[in-house]
N, C-alpha and C positions, 0 to 999 in steps of 0.2 A: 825673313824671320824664320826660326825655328822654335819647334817645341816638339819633347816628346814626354807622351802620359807616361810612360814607363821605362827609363833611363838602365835598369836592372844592375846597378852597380857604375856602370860609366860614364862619359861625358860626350855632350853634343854641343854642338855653336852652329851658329850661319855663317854660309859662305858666298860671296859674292864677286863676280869672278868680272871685272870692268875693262873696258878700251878707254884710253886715252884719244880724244878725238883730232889730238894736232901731233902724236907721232903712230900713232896703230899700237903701240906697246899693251900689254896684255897687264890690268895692275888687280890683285886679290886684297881684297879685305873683309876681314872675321872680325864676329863676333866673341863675347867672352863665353867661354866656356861655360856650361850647367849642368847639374843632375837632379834637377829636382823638380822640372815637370814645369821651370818657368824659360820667359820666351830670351831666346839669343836672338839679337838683331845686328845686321851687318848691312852694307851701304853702300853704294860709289858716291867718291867724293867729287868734291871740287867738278869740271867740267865732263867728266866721266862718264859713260853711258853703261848699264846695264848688259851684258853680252850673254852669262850665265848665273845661275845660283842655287845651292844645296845644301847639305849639311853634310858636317864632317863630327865624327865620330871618334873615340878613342875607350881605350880599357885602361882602368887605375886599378 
């Protein structure tokens, strides 16, 4: 999950950065986009394992 109090004009989401446990492949999924101080949530799916997670960032 991601949240920031103060977005100053841009946009944040979560990133979750998962292994696949039956071929090692490296699989991302994100959250949706915000700027408004509420929370991005992002996930491994399906039989996936957690490996990393962050927030990604952008200027609008």
């Amino acid at each position: 999950m991601a949240k920031c109090s103060s977005a100053n004009g841009g946009h944040y989401r979560a990133v979750a950065n998962c292994t696949d446990p039956d071929t090692g492949d490296i699989v991302t999924f994100v959250g949706d986009w915000r700027n408004n101080g509420s929370w991005s949530k992002s996930y491994c799916q399906g039989a996936s394992r957690t490996m990393s997670a962050g927030i990604e960032t952008k200027v609008t």
